[in-house]
C-alpha positions in Angstrom: 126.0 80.1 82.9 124.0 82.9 82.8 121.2 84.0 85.4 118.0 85.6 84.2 115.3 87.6 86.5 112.5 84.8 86.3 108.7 85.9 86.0 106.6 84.7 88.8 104.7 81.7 87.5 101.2 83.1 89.1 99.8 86.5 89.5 96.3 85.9 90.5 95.1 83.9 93.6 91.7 82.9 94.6 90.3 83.6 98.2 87.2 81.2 98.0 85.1 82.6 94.6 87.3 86.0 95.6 90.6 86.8 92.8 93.5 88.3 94.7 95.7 89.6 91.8 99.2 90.8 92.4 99.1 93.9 90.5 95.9 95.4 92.6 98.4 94.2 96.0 101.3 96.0 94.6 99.1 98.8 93.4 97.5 99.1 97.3 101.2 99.0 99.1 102.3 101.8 96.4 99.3 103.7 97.5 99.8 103.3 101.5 103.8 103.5 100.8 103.3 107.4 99.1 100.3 108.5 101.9 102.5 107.0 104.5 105.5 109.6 103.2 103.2 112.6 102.5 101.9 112.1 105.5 105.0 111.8 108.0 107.0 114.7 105.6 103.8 117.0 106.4 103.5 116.4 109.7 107.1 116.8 110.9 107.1 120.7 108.4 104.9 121.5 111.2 101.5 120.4 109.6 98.4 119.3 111.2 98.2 115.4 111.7 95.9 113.6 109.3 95.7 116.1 107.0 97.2 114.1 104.4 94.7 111.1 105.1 91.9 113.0 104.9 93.1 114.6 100.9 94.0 111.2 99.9 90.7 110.0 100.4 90.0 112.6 97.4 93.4 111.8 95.5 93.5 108.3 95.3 90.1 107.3 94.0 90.0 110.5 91.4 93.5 109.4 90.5 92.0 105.6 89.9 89.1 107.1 87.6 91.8 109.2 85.8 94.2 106.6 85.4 91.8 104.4 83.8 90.3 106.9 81.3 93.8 108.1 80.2 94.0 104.3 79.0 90.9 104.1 77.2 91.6 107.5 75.7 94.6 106.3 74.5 93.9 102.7 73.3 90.5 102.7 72.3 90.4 100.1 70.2 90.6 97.8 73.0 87.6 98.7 74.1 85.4 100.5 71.2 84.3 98.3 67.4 82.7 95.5 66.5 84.2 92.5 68.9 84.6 94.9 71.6 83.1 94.9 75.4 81.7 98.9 76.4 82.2 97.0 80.0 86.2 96.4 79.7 86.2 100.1 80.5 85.9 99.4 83.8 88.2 96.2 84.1 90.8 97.5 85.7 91.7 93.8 86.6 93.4 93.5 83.4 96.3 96.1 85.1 96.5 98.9 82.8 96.1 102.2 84.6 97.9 105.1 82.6 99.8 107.4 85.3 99.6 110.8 83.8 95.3 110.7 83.8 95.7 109.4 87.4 98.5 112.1 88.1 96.4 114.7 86.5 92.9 113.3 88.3 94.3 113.3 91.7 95.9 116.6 91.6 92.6 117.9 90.9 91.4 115.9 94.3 93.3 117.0 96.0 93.2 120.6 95.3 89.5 120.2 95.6 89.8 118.6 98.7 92.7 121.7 100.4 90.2 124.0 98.8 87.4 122.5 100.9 89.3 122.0 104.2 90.8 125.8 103.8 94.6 124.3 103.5 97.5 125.3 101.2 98.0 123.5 98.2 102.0 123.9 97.8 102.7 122.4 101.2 101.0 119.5 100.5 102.7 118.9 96.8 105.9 119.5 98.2 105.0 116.9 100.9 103.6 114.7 98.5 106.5 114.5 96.1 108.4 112.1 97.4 105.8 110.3 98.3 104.8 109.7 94.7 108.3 108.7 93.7 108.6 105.7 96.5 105.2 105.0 95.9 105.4 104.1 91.8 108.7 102.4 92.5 106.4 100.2 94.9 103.8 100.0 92.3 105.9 99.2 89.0 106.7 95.8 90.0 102.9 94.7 89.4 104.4 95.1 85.8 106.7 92.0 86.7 103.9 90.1 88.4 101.7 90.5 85.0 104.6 90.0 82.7 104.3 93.4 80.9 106.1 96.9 80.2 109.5 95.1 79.7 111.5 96.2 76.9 113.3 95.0 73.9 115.5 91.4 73.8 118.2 91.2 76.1 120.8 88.7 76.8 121.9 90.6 79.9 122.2 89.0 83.2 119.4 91.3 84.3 117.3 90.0 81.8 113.8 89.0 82.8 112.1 85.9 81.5 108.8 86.7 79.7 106.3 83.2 79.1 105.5 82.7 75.6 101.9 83.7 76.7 102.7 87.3 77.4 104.9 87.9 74.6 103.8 90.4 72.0 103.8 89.8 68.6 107.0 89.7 66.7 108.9 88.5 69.4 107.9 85.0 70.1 111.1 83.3 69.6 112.5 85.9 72.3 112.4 84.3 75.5 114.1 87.3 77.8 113.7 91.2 77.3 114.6 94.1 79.5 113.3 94.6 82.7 111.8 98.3 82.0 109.2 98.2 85.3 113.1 97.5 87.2 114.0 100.7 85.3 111.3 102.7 86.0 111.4 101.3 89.9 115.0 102.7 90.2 114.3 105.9 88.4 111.8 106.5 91.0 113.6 106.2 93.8 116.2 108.2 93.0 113.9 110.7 91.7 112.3 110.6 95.6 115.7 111.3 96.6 116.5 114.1 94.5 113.4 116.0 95.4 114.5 115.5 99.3 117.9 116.6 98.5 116.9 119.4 96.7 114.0 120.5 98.8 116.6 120.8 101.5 119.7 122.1 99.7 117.9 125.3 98.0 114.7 125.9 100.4 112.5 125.1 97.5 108.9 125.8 98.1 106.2 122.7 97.9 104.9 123.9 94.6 108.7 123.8 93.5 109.3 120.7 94.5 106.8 119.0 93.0 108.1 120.5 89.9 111.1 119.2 90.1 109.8 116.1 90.9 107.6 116.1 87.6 110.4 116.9 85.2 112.6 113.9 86.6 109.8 111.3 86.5 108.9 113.2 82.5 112.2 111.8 81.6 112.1 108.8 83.3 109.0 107.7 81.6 110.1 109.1 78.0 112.8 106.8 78.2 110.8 103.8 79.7 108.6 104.6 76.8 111.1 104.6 74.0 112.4 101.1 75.7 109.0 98.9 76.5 107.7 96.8 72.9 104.6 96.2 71.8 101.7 98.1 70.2 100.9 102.0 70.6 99.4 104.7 69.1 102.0 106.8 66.9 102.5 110.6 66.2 105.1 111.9 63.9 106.8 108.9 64.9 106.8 109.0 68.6 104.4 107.3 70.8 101.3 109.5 72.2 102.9 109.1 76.0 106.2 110.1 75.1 104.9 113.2 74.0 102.3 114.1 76.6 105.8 113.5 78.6 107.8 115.9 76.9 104.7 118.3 77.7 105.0 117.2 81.2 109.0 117.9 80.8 108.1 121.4 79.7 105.6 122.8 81.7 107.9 121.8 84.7 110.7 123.3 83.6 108.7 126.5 82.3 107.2 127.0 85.6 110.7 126.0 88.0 112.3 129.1 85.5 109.3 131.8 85.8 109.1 130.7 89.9 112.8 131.1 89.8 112.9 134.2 92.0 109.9 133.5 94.5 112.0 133.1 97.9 110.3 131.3 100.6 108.1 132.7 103.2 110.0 133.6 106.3 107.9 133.9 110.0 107.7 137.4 111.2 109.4 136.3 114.4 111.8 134.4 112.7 113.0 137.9 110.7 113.5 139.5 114.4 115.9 136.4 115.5 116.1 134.5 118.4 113.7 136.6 121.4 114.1 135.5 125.3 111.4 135.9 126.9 109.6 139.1 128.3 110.9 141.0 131.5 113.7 143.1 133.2 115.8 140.1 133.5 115.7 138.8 129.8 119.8 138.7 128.8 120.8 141.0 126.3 123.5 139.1 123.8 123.9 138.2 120.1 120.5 137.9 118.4 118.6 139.9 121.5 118.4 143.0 120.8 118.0 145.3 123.8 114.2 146.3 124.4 112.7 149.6 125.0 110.0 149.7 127.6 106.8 149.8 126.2 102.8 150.8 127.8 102.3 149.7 130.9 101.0 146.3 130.4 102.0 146.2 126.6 104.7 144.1 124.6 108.0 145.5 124.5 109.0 147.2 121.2 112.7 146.0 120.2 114.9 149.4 119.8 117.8 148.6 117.2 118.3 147.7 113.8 115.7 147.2 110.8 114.1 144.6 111.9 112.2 146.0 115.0 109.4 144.6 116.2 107.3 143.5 118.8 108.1 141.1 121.7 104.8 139.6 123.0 104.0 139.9 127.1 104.2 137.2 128.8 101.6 134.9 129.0 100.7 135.4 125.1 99.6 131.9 123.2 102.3 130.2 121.3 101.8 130.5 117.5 104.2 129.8 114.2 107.8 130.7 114.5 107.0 131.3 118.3 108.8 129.5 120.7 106.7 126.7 121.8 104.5 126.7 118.5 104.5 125.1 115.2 107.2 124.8 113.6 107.4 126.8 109.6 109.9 125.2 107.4 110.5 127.5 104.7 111.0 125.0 101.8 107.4 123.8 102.1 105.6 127.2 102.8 103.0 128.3 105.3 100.6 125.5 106.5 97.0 126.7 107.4 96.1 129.1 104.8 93.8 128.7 102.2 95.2 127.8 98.7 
């Protein structure tokens, strides 16, 4: 006997006159899921606390607005013509939110908003990447609790059952279909992943990054696209999202190969190496170069090799890449700078 993924038999519940609906919960915990990430991957490269909170109040709600245009851009005849409602623009109760306008809108945000507060931009994409990733995987199963974006007839154990209600057209004697938000919702992950790994394994820089991160979800969304049934707008036989993804696909590639040689920005004190600190007795030994006396009163001047520098006095505050300061991870950049 074979087992099927059931649908949930109820995706809206009623607080008193107030309509709870599944897809706005799972859209919420996606939301708090990726800030949550952003936030604590930010934080621990040596960024300021809250930094993140305080951008996503500018991300999320310009991603919301985008996301619901790109829809209405893209199926307008839902909502424009004769039998139409100019108010079902702003439904967004009927779950359709298209993520490239809310991707799009809420980069803007939040450039605005590290533009405003004086911050670096790359840091916080790079931070942000993985963020995004766990946070759509979160999100796509409001797909499952509204019985949409599932793909063609399957007999596959995997299966999920679709009610005759929310079957499209064509395929009413078709009672179970692939799961394409379970697709999408493992592509994610291991797109989160990938950015992590990769972050790590080549020093990428956050602008990188989130590069790499875009071209794996372009392709996880082309195919998602060429799997899900139902009605779309067509060009040259391709739907219009499958080729605003292979645009997606290409400008991330293009701009991974022309960043190809940018090397991350090393601290001046991490160049010098490891420094003890200042005074006679500071041990001389692999990666402490011998100092020269400097002024009296004055920093010592390291005497050997290329990379001489300067070794603060004592008592000089602690800053990034000195010890007792911030730390600067090179794969996400410089933190404090304007963008």
């Amino acid at each position: 006997m074979l087992a099927y993924l059931p649908s949930p038999a109820r995706a809206v519940w009623h607080l008193g006159p107030l309509p709870v609906r599944a897809y706005a919960l799972c859209l919420a915990a996606g939301i708090v899921l990726g800030v949550w990430v952003a936030s604590r991957r930010y934080t621990r490269a040596g960024g300021q606390p809250g930094v993140i909170l305080d951008i996503a109040a500018w991300a999320v709600p310009c991603g919301l607005v985008g996301g619901r245009l790109y829809i209405v851009a893209t199926d307008y005849g839902r909502y424009f013509g004769s039998g139409h409602d100019l108010l079902g623009i702003a439904a967004v109760s009927d779950g359709t939110l298209g993520f490239p306008g809310a991707l799009a809108a809420g980069s803007a945000g939040a450039w605005f908003a590290c533009r405003r507060a004086g911050i670096a931009l790359a840091p916080v994409a790079g931070a942000a990447a993985p963020g995004l990733a766990f946070g759509l995987a979160l999100g796509s199963w409001g797909n499952w609790f509204g019985q949409q974006l599932y793909g063609w007839p399957s007999s596959l154990p995997w299966a999920v059952v679709i009610a005759p209600a929310h079957r499209v057209p064509g395929y009413e004697n078709y009672a179970t279909f692939q799961p394409a938000f379970g697709y999408e919702c493992g592509w994610y992950v291991l797109t989160g992943l990938l950015v992590i790994w990769a972050a790590r394994r080549f020093a990428l820089t956050g602008d990188r990054a989130f590069a790499v991160w875009l071209a794996a979800f372009a392709v996880g969304r082309y195919g998602a696209e060429s799997l899900t049934v139902g009605s779309a707008h067509h060009l040259f036989g391709l739907r219009i999202n499958q080729w605003v993804m292979a645009l997606v696909f290409a400008g991330a590639v293009g701009y991974l190969y022309l960043t190809r040689s940018w090397q991350p920005a090393r601290p001046a004190a991490a160049a010098a190496g490891p420094v003890g600190p200042a005074g006679p007795a500071s041990p001389v030994g692999p990666g402490r170069p011998a100092a020269a006396p400097g002024p009296a009163g004055g920093p010592r001047r390291l005497a050997t090799g290329p990379q001489a520098g300067v070794v603060p006095p004592a008592g000089t505050p602690a800053g990034p890449g000195r010890p007792g300061g911030p730390p600067v991870l090179p794969h996400l950049g410089r933190f404090g700078t304007r963008a």
